[in-house]
N, C-alpha and C positions, 0 to 999 in steps of 0.2 A: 545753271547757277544754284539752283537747290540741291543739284546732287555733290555740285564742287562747298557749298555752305556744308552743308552735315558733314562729310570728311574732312574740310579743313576745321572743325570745331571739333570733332570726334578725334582726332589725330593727333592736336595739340594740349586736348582739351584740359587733363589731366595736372599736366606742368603749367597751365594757362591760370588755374583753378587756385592752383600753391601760391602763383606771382603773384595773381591781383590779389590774394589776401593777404600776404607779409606786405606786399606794396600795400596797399592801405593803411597796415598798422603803422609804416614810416611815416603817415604823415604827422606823429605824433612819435620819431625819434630819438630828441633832448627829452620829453615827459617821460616816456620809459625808460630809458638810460638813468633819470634821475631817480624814480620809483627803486631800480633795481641796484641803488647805493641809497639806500636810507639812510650812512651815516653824514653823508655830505648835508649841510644847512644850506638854507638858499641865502645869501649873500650880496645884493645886487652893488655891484661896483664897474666902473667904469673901465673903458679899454686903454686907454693910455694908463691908467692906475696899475692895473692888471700886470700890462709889460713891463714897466717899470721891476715892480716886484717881482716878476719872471726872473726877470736879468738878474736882478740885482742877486736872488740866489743862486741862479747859475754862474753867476761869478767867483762864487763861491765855491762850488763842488766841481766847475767845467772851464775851467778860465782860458785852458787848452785847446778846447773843443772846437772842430774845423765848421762846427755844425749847431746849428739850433731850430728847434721848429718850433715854435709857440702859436698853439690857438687858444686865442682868446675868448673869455666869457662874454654873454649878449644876454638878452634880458628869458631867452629859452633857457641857458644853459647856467651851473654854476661852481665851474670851474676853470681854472686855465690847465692845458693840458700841453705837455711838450715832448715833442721826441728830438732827443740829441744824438749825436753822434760823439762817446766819446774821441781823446787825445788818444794817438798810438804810440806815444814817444815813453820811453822809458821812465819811471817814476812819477808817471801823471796821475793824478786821482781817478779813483774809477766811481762810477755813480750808473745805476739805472739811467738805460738808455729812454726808457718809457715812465714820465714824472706826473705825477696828477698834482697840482698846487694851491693851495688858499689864494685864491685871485687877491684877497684883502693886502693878508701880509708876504704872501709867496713863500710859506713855508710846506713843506710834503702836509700830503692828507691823508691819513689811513680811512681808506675803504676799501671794499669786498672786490677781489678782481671780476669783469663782466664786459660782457660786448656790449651788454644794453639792446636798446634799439638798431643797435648797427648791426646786428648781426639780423634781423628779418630785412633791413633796408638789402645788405647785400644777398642775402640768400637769394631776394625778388630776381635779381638781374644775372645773380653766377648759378644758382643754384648748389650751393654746396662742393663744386664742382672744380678740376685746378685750372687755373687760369692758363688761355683764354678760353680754353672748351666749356666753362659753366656762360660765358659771356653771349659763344658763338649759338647754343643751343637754345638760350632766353631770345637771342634776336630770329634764330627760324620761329620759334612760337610766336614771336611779335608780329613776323611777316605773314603765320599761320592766320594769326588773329587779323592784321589787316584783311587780306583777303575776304576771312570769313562775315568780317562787316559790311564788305562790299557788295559781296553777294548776297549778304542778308536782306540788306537795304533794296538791293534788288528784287529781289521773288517776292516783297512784301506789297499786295497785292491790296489791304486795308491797314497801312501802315499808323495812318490816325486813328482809326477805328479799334486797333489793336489796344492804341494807349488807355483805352478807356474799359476795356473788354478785360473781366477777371472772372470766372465764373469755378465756384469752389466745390469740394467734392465732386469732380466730373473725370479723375482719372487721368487721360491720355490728353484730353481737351485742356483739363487745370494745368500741366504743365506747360501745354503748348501756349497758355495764356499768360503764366509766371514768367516763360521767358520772353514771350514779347513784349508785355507791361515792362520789365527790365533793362530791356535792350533798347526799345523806343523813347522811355522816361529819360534816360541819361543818355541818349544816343550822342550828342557831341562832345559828352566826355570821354565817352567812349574811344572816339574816331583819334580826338586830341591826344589822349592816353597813350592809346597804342602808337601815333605816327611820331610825337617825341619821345616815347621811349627807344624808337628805331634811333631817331636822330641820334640821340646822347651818344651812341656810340659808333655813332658814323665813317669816322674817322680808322675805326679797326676794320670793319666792313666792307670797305672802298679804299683801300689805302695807295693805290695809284697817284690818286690826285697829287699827295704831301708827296712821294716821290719822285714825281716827275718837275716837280718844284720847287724841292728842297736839299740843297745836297744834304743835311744833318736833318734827323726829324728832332734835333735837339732845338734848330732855329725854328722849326715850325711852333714848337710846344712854347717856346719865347715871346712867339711875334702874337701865339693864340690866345695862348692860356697862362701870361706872363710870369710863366718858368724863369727863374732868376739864370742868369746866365754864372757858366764856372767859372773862378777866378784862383786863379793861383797865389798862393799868400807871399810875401815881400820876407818875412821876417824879421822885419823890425817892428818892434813894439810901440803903439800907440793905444791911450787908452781910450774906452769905449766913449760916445758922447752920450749925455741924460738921452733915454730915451723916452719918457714920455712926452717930450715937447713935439719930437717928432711922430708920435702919434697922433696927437693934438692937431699938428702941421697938416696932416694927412686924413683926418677927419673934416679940417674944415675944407681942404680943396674938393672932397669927394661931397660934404652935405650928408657923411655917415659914415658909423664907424669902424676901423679897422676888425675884421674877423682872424687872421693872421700874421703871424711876424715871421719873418728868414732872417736870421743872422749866420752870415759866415765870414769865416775865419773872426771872430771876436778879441780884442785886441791887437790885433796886427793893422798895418795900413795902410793895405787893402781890404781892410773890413770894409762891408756890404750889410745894412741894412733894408728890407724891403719888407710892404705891408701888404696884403692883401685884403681889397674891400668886401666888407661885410655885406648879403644880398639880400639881407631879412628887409623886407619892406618895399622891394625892387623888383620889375617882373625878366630886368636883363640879368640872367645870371655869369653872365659872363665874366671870365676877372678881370681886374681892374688893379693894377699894382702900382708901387709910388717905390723908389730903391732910391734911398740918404749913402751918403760915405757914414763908414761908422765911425771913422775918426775925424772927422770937420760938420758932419750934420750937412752937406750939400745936398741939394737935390741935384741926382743924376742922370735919370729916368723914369719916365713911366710908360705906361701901356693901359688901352683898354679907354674911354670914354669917346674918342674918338676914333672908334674904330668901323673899319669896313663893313658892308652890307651883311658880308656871308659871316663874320664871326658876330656883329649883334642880332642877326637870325639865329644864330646855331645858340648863342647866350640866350634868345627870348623862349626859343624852342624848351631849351635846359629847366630854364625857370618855369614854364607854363607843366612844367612835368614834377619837377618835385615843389614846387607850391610853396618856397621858402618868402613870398610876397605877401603871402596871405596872412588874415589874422587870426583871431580864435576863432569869430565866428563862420569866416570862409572854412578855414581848415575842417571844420565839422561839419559843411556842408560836401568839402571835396571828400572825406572820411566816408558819407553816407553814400556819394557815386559812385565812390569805389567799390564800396557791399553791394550796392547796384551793378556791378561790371561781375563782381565773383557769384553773385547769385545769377545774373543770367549764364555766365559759363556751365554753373551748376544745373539749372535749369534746362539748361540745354543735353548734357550728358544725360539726364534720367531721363528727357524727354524721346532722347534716342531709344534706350530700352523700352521703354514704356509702349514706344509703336512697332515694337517685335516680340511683344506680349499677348498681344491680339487674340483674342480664341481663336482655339483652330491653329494657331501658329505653332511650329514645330520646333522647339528650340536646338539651337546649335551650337557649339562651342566659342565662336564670336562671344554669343551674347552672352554667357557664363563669362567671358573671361572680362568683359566691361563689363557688367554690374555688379563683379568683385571688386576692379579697379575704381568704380566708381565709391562704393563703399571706403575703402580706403582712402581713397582721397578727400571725400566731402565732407567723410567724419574723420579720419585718420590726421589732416593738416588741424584744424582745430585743437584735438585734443594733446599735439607734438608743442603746439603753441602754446598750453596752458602749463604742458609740463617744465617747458623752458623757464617759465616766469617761476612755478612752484619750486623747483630747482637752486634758483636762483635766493629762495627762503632758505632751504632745507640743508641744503649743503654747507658746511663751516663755513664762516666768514673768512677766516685765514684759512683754509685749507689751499694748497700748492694746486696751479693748475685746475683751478675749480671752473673761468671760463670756457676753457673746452670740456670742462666736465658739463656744464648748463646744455649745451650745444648738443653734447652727445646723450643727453637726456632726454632733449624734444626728440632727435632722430632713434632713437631705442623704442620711444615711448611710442612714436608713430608706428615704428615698426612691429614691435608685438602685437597692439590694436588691431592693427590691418590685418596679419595671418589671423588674428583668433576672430576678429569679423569673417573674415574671409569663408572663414571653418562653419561658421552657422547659415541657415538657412536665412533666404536674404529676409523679410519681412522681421525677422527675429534680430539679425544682424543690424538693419537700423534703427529698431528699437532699442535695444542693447548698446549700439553707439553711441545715439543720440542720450541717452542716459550717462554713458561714463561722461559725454562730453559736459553736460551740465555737470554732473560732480567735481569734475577737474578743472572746471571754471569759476564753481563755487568755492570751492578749498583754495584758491588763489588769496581775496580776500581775508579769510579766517586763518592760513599759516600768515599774512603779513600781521594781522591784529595779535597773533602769537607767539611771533618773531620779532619784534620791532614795536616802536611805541609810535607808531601812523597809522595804528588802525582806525576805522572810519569813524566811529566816534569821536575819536580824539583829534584827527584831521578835520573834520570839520567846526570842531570847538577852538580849535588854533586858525582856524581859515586858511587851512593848508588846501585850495583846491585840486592842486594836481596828486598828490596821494589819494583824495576823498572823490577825485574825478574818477581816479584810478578804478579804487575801489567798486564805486557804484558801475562802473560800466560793466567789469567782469560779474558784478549780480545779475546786471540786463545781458548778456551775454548765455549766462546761466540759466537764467528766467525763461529765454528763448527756444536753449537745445530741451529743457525740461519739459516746455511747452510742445513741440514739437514733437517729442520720446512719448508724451500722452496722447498724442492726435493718435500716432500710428500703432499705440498700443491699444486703443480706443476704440480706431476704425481702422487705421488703414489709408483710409483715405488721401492725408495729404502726402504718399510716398506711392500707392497705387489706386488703382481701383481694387473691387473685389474680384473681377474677373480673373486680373492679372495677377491683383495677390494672391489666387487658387492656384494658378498656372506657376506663383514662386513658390509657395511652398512646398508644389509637388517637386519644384529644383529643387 
């Protein structure tokens, strides 16, 4: 068991290390997303209001349109955002198919194009990678990681005794102690973490089951995840009915409110209105739809509160993983498990080097090629993550294609760090990283106070919490890798011993 724990942690380690810390930053995806469009004001307006106003412009520019998507704003988020489908019939208006709108009055919003937090939420699970092979690669690592829990919890031999056992400057001993402190403190986040993030994508995984049960995976996605079924349009014209009553309608059967709207074919009638509930505050993430005619306002169907065992597991599974139930103050507690799950990962890779440093020990090419990749990774994901956010200053507001510009800054950014870590001797290399990292976490901050009028001072004079939350975190952030760049410029100590660090430098 201890020899299958250290390879299955050593093996996956690496891509293990990237997930759980863009997964942590998600649990704070509407906050960054909003940070990274400063010009958007926060606006709180209701979800029936919202649609209403949606509609009411897309009537305007899409009246055609077979297609509407509207997600609506909630008390994270403050915008409504919609993707449509234009008309393909000749002389139809053409409008952006992806609209960002003033939830108030539903008119367009000029701000900065940006993934926001969606793009670490995804990165966690695809890895940058084209679908499904970023998906298939994240769920061997999750199955990596299960195992390596299993057998961890196994071999652990003073598994209480560990929780309380930290003993500092000891070298080989300190890390074996960071990562038990780590991995025992949060241990059933841990276990939780990893078996719903398998679950969430079960379905790709094991896909016999839906097959052998469904002639269409079209009905499966119906009966599961009330995918609105297709409807062919009639061609006769009927106009749309008020929709915010039927959001209203739909709020109060559910006791919460609409997160989504589908409209298709809009005006025609066979219109199809249908809403998807919102799961902030719920720990069944499961969906839950309501589908009106869009020309008479009936209710047609629903899906989702009454439903079967295995889909409100697979919905509770859902919700206990991405934590959309939670509030601030959970969410900051789950935020902290999470730095708990990526430090013991970390923990555990240097702890590997660390015990084939040994005096006397002869190094081999293995070990050179993990305590570069470790380098890379520990400091190299950090400081790809700071560059993204800095990016997202630096780069023109209107410049064309500037979110895959942000995107392809962190991964650049990552990637020259790592070779030129790489190139130095390790003791120097994580001094030197842990250095750039503090600087590229502090410069987050001070280009937002230089770019934009939310810097910290002035966010907190406005009680703008989440810019001034913003802010302060990437100081403590900064504060951290600075702290750290001095230990082991210092001593040494909390990256080796001195033994080990004679034995790197002579690498």
């Amino acid at each position: 068991m201890a020899w299958i724990h250290g390879w299955l942690g050593l093996l996956a380690g690496w891509l293990l290390f990237a997930m759980f810390l863009t997964g942590t930053a998600s649990y704070f995806r509407p906050e960054i997303t909003r940070w990274m469009q400063p010009e958007l004001a926060m606006r709180p307006v209701s979800a029936p209001h919202a649609a209403a106003a949606a509609v009411s412009y897309l009537q305007r520019v899409g009246f055609d349109d077979p297609l509407w998507y509207v997600y609506l704003p909630d008390p994270r988020t403050n915008v409504t955002r919609v993707f449509a489908l234009p008309a393909s019939k000749p002389g139809a208006p053409h409008h952006d198919q992806d609209l960002v709108l003033d939830p108030a009055t539903g008119q367009p919003v000029r701000a900065r194009e940006t993934l926001g937090g969606e793009h670490f939420y995804r990165f966690h699970f695809q890895l940058q990678l084209p679908y499904p092979l970023g998906r298939w690669v994240a769920g061997a690592c999750a199955m990596f990681m299960l195992g390596a829990i299993v057998s961890g919890v196994i071999t652990h031999k003073r598994i209480f005794a560990d929780l309380f056992t930290l003993r500092w400057s000891k070298g080989q001993r300190s890390w074996l102690d960071a990562h038990n402190v780590s991995a025992v403190l949060a241990l059933p986040y841990h276990a939780m973490i990893t078996y719903t993030g398998l679950l969430t994508l079960i379905a790709m995984y094991m896909p016999s089951p839906i097959a052998t049960n469904y002639a269409r995976p079209a009905d499966f996605d119906r009966e599961v995840y009330g995918t609105p079924a297709e409807i062919a349009p009639t061609g006769r014209r009927a106009p749309l009915v008020a929709i915010a009553p039927l959001a209203e309608d739909a709020a109060r059967r559910w006791k919460a409110p609409p997160a989504t709207m589908i409209v298709q074919h809009p005006n025609d009638a066979a219109a199809r209105v249908t809403f998807i509930r919102s799961t902030l505050g719920t720990l069944d993430a499961g969906a839950a739809t309501l589908t009106y005619s869009g020309a008479t306002g009936q209710l047609l169907g629903r899906t989702g509160g009454g439903a079967g065992a295995a889909a409100s597991t697979a919905g509770t599974m859902l919700g206990l993983h991405v934590a959309h139930f939670a509030g601030q103050d959970l969410r900051w507690a789950l935020f902290c498990l999470g730095l708990a799950g990526t430090a013991m990962v970390g923990t555990g890779l240097l702890l590997w080097t660390a015990a084939r440093r040994r005096p006397g020990a002869v190094p081999f090419p293995g070990l050179w090629l993990v305590e570069r990749l470790n380098i890379a990774t520990i400091v190299g994901t950090p400081i790809g993550m700071a560059a993204y956010l800095l990016a997202n200053r630096l780069i023109p507001a209107g410049a064309p294609g500037r979110a895959d510009m942000e995107v392809q800054a962190m991964f650049w950014s990552w990637g020259v760090i790592a070779v030129a870590l790489c190139a130095r001797p390790v003791r120097r290399a994580w001094t030197e990283g842990l250095a750039c990292a503090a600087a590229a976490f502090a410069a987050v901050p001070l280009a937002n106070a230089l770019t934009t009028h939310h810097g910290l001072p002035g966010s907190l004079i406005e009680g703008d919490l989440v810019f001034a939350g913003f802010d302060a975190a990437m100081i403590a952030v900064a504060s951290l890798f600075a702290l750290a760049s001095w230990r082991s410029l210092s001593t040494g100590k909390p990256l080796l011993s001195k033994r080990v660090r004679q034995g790197a430098d002579r690498a």
